[in-house]
N, CA, C and O atoms as a MOPAC input file, in Angstrom:
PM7 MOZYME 1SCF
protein

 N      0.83900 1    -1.18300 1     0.00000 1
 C      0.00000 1     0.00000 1     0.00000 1
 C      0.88500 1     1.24800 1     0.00000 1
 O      1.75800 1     1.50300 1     0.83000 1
 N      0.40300 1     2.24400 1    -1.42800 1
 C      1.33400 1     3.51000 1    -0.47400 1
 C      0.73200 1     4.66600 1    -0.00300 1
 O     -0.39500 1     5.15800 1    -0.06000 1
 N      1.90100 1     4.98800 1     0.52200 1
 C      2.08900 1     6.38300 1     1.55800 1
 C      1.45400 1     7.37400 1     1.13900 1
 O      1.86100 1     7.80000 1     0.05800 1
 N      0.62200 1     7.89300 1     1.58200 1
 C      0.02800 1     9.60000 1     1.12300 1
 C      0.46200 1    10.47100 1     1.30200 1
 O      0.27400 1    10.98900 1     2.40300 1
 N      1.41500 1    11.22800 1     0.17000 1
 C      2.29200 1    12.71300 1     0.80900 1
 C      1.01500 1    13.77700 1     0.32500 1
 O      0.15700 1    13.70300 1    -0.55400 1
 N      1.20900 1    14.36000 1     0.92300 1
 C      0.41600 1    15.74900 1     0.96100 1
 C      1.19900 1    16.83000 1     0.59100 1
 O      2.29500 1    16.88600 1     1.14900 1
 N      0.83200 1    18.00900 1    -0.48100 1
 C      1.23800 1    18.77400 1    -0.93100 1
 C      0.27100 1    19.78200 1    -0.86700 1
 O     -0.86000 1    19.89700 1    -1.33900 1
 N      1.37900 1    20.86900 1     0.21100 1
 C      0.03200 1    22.22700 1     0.46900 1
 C      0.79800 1    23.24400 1    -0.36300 1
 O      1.98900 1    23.55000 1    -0.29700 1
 N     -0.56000 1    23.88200 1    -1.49000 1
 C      0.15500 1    25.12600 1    -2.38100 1
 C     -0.77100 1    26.24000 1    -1.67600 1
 O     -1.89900 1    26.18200 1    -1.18500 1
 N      0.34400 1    27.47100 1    -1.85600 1
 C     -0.22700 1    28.93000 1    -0.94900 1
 C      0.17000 1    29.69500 1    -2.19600 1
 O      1.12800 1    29.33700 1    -2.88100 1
 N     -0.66000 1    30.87200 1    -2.51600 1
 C     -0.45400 1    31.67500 1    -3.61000 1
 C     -0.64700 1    32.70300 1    -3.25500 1
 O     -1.65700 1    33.03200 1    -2.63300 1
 N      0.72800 1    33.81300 1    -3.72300 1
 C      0.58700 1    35.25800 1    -3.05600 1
 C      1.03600 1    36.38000 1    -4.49700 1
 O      2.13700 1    36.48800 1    -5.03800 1
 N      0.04700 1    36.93300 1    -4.74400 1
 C     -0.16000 1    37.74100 1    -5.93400 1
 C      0.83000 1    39.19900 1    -5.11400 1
 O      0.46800 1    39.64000 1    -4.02300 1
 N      1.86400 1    39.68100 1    -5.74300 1
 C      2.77700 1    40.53900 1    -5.69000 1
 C      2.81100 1    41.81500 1    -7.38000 1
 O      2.82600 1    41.67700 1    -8.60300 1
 N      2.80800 1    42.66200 1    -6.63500 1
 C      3.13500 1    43.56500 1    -8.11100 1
 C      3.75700 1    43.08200 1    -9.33400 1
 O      3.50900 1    43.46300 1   -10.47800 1
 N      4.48600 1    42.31400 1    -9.01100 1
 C      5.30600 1    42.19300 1   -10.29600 1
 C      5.73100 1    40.90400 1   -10.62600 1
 O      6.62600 1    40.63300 1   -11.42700 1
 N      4.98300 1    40.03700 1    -9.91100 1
 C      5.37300 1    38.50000 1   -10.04800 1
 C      3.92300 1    37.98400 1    -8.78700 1
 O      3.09400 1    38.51600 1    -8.04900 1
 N      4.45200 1    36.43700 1    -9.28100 1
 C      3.08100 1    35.84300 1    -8.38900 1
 C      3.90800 1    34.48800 1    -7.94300 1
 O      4.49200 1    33.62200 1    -8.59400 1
 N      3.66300 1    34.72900 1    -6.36100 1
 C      5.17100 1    33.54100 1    -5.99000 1
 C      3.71700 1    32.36600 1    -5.49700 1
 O      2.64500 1    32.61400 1    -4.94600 1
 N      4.11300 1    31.51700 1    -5.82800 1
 C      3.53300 1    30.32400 1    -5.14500 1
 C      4.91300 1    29.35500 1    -4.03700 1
 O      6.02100 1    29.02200 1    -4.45900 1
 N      4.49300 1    29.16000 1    -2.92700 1
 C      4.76100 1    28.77500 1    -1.70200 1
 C      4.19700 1    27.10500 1    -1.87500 1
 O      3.00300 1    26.82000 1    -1.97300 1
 N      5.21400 1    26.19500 1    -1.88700 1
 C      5.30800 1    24.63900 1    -1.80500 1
 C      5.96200 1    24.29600 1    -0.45100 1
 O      6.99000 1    24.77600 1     0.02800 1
 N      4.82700 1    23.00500 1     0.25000 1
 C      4.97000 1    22.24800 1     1.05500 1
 C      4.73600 1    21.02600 1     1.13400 1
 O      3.60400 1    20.55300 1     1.03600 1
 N      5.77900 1    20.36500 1     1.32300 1
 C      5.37200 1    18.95700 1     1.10700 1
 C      6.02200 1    17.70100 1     0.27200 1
 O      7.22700 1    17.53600 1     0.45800 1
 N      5.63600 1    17.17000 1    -0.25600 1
 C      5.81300 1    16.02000 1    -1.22900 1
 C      5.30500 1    16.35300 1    -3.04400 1
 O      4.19500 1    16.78500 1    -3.35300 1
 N      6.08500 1    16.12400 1    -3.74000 1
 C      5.35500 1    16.25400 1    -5.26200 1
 C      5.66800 1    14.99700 1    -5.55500 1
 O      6.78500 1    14.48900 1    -5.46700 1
 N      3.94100 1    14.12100 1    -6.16400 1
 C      4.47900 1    13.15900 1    -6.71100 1
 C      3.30400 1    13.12500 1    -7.38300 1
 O      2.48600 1    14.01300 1    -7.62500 1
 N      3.35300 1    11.42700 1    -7.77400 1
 C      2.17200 1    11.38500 1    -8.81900 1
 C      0.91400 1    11.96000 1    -8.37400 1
 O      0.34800 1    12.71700 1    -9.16300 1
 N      0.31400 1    11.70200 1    -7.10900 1
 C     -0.98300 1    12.28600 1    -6.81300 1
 C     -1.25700 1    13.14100 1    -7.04400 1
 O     -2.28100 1    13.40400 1    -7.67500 1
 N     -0.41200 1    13.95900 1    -6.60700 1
 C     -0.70800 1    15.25400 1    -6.64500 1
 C     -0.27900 1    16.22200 1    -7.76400 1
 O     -0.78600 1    17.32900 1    -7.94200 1
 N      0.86300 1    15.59900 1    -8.60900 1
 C      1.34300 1    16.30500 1    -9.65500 1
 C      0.55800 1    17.11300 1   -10.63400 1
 O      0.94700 1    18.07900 1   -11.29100 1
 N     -0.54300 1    16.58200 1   -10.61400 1
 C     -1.58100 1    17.17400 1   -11.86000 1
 C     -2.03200 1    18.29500 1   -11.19800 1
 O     -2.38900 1    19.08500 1   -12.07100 1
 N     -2.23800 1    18.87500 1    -9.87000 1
 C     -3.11300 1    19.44300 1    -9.48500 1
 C     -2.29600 1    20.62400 1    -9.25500 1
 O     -2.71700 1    21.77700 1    -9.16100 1
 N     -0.79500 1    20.14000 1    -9.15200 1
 C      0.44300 1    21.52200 1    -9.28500 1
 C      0.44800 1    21.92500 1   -10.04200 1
 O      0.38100 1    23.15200 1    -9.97900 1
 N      0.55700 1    21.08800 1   -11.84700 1
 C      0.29900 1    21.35700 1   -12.70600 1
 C     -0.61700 1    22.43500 1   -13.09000 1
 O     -0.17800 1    23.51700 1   -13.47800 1
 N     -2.17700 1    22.12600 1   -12.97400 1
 C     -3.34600 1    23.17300 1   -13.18800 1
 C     -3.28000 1    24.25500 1   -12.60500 1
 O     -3.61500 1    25.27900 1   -13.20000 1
 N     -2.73500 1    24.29800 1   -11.01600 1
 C     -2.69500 1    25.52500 1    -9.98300 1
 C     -0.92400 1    26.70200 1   -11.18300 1
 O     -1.24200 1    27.77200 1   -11.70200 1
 N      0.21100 1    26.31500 1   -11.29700 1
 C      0.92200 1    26.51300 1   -11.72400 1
 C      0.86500 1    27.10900 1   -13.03300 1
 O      1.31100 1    28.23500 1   -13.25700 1
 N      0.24800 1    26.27200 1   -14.02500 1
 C     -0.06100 1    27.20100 1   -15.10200 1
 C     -1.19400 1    28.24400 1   -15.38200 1
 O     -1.28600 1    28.92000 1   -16.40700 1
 N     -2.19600 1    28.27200 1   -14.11300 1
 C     -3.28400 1    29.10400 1   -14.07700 1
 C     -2.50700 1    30.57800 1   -13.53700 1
 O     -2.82400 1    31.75300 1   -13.71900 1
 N     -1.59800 1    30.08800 1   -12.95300 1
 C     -0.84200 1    31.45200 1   -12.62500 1
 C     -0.09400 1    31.80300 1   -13.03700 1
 O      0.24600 1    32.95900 1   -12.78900 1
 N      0.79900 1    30.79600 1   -14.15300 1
 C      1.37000 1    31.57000 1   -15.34300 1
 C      0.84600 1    32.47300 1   -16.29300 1
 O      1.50200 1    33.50200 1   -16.46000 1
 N     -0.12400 1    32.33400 1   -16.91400 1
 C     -1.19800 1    32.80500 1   -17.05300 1
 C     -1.05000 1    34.38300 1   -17.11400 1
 O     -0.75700 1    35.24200 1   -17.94600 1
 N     -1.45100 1    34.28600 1   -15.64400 1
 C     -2.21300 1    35.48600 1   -15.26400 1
 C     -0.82600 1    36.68700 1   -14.58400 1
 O     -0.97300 1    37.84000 1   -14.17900 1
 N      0.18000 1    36.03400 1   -14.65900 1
 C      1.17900 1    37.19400 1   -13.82100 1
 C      2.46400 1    36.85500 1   -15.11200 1
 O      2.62900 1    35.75500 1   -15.64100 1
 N      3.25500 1    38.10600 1   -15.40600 1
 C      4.59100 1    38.57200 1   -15.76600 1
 C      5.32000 1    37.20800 1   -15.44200 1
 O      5.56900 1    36.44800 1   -16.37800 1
 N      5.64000 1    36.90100 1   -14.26600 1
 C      6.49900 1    36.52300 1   -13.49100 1
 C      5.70100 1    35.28900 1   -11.91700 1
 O      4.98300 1    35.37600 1   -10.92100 1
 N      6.63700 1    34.11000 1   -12.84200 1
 C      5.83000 1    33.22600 1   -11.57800 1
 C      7.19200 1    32.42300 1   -10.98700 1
 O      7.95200 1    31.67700 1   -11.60400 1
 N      7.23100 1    32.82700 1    -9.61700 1
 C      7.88600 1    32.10000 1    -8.62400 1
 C      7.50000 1    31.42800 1    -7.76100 1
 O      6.64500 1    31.79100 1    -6.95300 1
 N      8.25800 1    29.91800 1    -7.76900 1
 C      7.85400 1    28.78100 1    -6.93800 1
 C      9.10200 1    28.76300 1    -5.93600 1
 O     10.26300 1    28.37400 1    -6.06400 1
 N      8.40800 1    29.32700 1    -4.92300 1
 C      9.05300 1    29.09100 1    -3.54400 1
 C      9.58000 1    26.97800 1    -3.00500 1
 O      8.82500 1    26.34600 1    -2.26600 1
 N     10.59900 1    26.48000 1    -3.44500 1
 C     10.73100 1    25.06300 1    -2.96700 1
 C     11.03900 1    24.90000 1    -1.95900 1
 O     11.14500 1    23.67800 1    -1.85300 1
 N     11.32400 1    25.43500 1    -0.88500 1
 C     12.19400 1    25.80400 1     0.59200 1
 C     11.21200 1    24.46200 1     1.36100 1
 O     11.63000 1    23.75100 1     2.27500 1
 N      9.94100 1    24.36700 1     0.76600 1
 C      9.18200 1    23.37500 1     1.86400 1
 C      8.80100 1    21.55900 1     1.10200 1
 O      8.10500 1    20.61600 1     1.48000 1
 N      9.57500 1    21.77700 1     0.06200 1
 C      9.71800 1    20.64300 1    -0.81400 1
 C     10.41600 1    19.53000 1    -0.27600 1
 O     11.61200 1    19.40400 1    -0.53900 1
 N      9.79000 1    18.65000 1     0.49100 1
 C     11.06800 1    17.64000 1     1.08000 1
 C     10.99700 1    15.66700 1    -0.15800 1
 O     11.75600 1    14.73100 1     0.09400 1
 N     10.26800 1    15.64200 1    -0.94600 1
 C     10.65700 1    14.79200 1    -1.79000 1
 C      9.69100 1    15.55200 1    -2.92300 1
 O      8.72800 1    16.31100 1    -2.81200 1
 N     10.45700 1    14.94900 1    -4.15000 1
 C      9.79200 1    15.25500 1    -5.55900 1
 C     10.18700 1    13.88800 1    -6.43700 1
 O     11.37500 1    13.60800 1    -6.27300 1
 N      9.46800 1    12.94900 1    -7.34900 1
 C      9.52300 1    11.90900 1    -7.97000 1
 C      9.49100 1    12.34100 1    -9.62500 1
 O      9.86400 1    13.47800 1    -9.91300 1
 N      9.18400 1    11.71200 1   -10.35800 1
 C      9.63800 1    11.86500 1   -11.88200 1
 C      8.52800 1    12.81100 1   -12.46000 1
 O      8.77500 1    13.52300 1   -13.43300 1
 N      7.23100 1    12.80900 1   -11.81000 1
 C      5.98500 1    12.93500 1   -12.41600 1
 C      5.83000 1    14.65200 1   -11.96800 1
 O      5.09200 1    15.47100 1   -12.51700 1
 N      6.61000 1    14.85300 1   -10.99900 1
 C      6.75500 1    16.31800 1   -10.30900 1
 C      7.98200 1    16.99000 1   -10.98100 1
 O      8.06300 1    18.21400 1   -10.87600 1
 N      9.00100 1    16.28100 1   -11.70100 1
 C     10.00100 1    16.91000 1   -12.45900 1
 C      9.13500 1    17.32400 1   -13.84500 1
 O      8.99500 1    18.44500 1   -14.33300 1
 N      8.66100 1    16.17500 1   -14.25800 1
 C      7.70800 1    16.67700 1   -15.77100 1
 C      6.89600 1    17.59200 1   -15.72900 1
 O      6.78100 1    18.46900 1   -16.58600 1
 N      5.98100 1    17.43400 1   -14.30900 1
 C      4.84300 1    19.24600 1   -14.48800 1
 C      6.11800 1    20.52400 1   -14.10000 1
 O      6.01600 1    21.66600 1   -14.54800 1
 N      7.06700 1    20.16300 1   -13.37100 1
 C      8.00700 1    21.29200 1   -13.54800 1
 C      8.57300 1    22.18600 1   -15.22400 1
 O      8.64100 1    23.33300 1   -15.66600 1
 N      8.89900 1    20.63100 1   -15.71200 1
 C      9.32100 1    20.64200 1   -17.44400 1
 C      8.12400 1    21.18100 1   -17.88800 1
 O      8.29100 1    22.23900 1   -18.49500 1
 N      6.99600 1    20.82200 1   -17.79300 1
 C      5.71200 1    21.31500 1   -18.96300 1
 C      5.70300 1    22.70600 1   -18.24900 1
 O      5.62800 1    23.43100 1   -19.24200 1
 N      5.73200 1    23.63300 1   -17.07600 1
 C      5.54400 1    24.80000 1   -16.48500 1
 C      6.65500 1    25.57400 1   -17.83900 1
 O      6.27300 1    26.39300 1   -18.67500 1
 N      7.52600 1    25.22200 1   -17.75100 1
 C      8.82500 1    26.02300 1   -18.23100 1
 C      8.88900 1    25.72700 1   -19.68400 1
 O      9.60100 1    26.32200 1   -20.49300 1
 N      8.08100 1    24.75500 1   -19.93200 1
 C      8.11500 1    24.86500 1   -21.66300 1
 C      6.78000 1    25.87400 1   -21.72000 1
 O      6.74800 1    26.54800 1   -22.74900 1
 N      5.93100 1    26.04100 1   -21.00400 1
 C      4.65100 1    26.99100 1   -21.13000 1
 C      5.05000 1    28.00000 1   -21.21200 1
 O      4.62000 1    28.64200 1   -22.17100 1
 N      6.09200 1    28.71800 1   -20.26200 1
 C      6.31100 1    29.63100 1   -20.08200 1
 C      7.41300 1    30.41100 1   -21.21500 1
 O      7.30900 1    31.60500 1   -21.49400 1
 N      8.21200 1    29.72400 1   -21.65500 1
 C      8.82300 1    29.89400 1   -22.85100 1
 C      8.04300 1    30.39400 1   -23.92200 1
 O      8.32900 1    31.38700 1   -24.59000 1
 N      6.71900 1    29.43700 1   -24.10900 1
 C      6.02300 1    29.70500 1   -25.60100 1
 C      4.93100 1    31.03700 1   -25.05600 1
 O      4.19000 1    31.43000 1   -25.95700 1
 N      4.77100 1    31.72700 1   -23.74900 1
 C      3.84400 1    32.15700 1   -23.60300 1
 C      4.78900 1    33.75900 1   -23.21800 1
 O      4.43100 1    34.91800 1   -23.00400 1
 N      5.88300 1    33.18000 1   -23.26800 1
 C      7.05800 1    34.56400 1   -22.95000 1
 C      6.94400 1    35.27800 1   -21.07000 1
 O      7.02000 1    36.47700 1   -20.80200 1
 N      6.74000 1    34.08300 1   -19.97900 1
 C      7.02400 1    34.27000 1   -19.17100 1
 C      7.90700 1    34.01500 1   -18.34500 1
 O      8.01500 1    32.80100 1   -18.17100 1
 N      8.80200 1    34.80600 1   -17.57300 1
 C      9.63900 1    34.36000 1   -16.34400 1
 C      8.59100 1    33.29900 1   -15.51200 1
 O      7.42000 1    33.34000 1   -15.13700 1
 N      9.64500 1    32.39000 1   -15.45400 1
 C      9.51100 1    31.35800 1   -14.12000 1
 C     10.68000 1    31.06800 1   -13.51500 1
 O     11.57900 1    30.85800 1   -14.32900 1
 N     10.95200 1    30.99300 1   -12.54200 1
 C     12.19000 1    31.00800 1   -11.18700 1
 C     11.48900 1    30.21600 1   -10.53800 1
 O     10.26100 1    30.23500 1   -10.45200 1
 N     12.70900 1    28.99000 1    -9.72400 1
 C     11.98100 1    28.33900 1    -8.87800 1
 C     13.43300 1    28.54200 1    -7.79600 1
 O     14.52800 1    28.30600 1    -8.30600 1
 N     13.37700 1    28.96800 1    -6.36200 1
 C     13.62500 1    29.16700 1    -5.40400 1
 C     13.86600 1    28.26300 1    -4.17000 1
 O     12.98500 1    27.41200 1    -4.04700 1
 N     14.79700 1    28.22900 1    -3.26100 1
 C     14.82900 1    27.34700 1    -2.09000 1
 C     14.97700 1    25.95900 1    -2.42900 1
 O     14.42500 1    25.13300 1    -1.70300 1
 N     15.71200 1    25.54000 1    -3.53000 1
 C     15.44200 1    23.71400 1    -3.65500 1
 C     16.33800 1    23.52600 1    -2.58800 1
 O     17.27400 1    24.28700 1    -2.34300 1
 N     15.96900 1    22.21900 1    -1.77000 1
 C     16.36700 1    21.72800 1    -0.74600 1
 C     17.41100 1    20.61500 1    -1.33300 1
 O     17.71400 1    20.53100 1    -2.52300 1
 N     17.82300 1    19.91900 1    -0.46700 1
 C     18.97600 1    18.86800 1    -1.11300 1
 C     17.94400 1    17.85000 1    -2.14500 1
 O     18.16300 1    17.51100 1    -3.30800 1
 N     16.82200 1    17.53100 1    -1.30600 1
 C     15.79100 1    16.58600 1    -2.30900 1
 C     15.56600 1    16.67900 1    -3.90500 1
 O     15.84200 1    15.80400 1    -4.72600 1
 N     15.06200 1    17.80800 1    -4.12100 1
 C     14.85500 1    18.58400 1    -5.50600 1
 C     16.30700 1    18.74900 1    -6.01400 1
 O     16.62800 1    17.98100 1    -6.92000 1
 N     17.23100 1    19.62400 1    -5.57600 1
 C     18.21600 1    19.69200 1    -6.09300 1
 C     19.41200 1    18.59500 1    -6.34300 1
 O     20.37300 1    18.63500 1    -7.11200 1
 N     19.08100 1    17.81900 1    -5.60700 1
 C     19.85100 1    16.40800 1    -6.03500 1
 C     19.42200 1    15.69900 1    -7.28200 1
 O     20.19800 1    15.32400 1    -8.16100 1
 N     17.80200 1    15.51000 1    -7.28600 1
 C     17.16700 1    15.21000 1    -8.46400 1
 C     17.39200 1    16.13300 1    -9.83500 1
 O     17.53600 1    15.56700 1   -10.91800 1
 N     17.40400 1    16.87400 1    -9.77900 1
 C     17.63100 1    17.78000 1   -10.65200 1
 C     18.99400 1    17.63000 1   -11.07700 1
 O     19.37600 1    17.38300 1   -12.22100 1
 N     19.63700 1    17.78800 1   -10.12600 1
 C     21.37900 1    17.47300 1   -11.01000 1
 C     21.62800 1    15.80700 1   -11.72400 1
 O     22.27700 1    15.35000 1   -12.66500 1
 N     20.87300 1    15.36100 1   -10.86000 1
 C     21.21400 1    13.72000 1   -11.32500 1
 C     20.70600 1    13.48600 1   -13.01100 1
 O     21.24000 1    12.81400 1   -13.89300 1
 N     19.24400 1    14.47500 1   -13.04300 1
 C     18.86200 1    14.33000 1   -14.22800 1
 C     19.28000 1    15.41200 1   -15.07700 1
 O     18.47900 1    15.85600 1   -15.90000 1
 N     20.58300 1    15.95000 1   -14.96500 1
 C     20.98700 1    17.06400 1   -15.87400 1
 C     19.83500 1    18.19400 1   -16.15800 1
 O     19.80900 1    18.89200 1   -17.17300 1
 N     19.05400 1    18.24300 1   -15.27500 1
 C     18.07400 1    19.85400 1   -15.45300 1
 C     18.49600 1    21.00900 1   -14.63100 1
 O     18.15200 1    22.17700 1   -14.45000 1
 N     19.27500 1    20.28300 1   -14.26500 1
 C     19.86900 1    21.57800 1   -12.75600 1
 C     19.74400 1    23.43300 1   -13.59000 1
 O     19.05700 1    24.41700 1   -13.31300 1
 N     20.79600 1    23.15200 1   -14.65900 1
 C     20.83600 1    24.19000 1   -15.77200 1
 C     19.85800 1    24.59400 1   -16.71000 1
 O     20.04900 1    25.54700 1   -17.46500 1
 N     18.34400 1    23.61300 1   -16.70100 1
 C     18.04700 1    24.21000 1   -17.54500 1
 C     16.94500 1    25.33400 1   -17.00800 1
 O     16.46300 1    26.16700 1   -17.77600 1
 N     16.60000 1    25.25600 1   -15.56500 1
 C     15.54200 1    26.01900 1   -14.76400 1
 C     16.18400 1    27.04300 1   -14.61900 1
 O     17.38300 1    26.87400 1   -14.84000 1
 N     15.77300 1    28.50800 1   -14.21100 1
 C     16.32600 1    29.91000 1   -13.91200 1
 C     16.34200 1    29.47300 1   -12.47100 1
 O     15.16300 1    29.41700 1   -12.12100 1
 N     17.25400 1    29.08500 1   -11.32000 1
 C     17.30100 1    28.78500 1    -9.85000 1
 C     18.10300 1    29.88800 1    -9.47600 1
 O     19.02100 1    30.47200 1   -10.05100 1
 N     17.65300 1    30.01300 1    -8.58800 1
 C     18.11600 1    31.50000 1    -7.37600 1
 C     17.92100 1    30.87200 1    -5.79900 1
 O     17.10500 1    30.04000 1    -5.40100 1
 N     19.02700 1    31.62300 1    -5.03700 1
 C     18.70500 1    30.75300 1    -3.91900 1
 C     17.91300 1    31.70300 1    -2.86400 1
 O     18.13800 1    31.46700 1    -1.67700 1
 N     17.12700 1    32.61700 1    -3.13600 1
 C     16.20900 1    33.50600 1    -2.41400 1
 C     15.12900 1    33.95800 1    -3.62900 1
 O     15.11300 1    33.87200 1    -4.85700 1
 N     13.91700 1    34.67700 1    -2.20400 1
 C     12.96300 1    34.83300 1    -3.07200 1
 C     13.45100 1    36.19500 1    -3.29200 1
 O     13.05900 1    36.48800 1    -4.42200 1
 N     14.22600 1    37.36600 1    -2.70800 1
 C     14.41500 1    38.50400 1    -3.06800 1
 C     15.18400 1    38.26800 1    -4.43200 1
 O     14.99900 1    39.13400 1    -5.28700 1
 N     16.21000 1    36.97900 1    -4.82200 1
 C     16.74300 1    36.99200 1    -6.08100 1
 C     15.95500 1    36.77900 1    -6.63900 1
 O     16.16400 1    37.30000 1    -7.73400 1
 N     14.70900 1    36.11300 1    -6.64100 1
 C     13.76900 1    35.34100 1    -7.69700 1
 C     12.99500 1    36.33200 1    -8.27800 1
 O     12.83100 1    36.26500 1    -9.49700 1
 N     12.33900 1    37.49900 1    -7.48000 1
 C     11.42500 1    38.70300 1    -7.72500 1
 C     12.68500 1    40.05700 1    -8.68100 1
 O     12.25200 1    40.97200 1    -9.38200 1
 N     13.88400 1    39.84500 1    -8.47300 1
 C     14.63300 1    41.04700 1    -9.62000 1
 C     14.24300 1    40.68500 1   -11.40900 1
 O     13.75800 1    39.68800 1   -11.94400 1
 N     14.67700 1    41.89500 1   -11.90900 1
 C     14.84100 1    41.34000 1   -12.56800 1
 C     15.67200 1    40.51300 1   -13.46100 1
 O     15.14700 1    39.85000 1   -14.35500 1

């Protein structure tokens, strides 16, 4: 049987960017629902930052809605920054050679410049 991680998203609309705040686990369950919340706010703001500081595991299915965020944002001509990866995320990320391809900053005051 598995484990139920829980993933709490908080969204804080800022002048000039729109940071979303991650807690938790990203995995398959929940991946789709980061997905929909994530690109609804690409969308709608300049500039979307994902706070990871509260990210303590992420699996393959949470790297891909990361990948589909940042290919959206490319074709739609928005900044996305993702912030605070913890050793979890950022280990994954280097292992799978994406480390370089995300805009990463290690604060949200770097993530909000331009």
């Amino acid at each position: 049987m598995s484990r139920t991680r829980i993933l709490n998203i908080s969204v804080r609309d800022l002048t000039s960017a729109t940071v979303v705040d991650l807690d938790g686990a990203i995995d398959l369950q929940n991946s789709r629902g980061l997905r929909t919340a994530l690109f609804e706010k690409l969308l709608a703001s300049p500039r979307l930052v994902v706070n990871m500081t509260g990210i303590r595991y992420i699996d393959s299915s949470g790297i891909a809605t990361l990948i589909e965020v940042l290919k959206k944002s490319k074709e739609v001509n928005k900044d996305f920054v993702l912030y605070g990866l913890g050793t979890a995320v950022h280990d994954v990320l280097k292992l799978t050679n994406l480390l370089g391809v995300f805009h990463v900053v290690d604060t949200e005051e770097h993530a909000l410049e331009d």
